[in-house]
N, C-alpha and C positions, 0 to 999 in steps of 0.2 A: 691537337690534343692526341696523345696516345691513347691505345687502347686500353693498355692500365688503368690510366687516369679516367677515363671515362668510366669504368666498372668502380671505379672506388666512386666518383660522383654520383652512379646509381646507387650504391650499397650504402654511401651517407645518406641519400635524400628518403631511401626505404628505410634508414634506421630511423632517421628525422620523423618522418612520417607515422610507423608504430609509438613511438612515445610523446610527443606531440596531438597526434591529433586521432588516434584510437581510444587514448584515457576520457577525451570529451567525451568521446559515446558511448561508453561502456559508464561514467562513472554517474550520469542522472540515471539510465535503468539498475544501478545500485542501489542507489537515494530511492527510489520508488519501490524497489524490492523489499529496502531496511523499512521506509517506511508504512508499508502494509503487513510486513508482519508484525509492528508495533500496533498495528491497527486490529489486525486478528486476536493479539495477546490481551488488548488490552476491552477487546468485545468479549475475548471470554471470562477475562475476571470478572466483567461488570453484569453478565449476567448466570447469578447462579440461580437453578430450578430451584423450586420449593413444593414439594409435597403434600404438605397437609391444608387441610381446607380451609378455607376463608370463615371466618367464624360471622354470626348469623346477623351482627350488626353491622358489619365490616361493608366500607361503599360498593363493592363489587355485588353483594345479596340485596341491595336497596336494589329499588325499581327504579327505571330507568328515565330520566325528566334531561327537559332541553332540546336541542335540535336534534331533528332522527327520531325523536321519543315516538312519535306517534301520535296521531289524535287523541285527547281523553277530555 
């Protein structure tokens, strides 16, 4: 084999190799990327603050019964 021809077999099997098998690794830390910030977007819409206070019958102002409660 000449020496040409061996430099063009290294330069196919390095081209082979970037397209081939670089997209496998690169493309699930894409997929995990895409899907976390779908996961950030969609934690922020689902929680939006609220302000004003819990009005006085509301279950959060009841006393507190169940497990945890406490002896009574």
């Amino acid at each position: 084999m000449s020496v040409g021809a061996a430099i063009l077999r290294v330069f196919v099997t390095l081209i082979l190799f970037f397209v081939v098998f670089i997209p496998f690794l690169i493309a699930p830390l894409l997929a995990l990327a895409a899907g976390y910030l779908v996961y950030i977007v969609m934690r922020s819409r689902g929680s939006k603050p609220t302000n004003a206070p819990s009005a006085p019958g509301s279950p959060a102002a009841t006393s507190p019964s169940g497990f945890g409660a406490g002896a009574s």
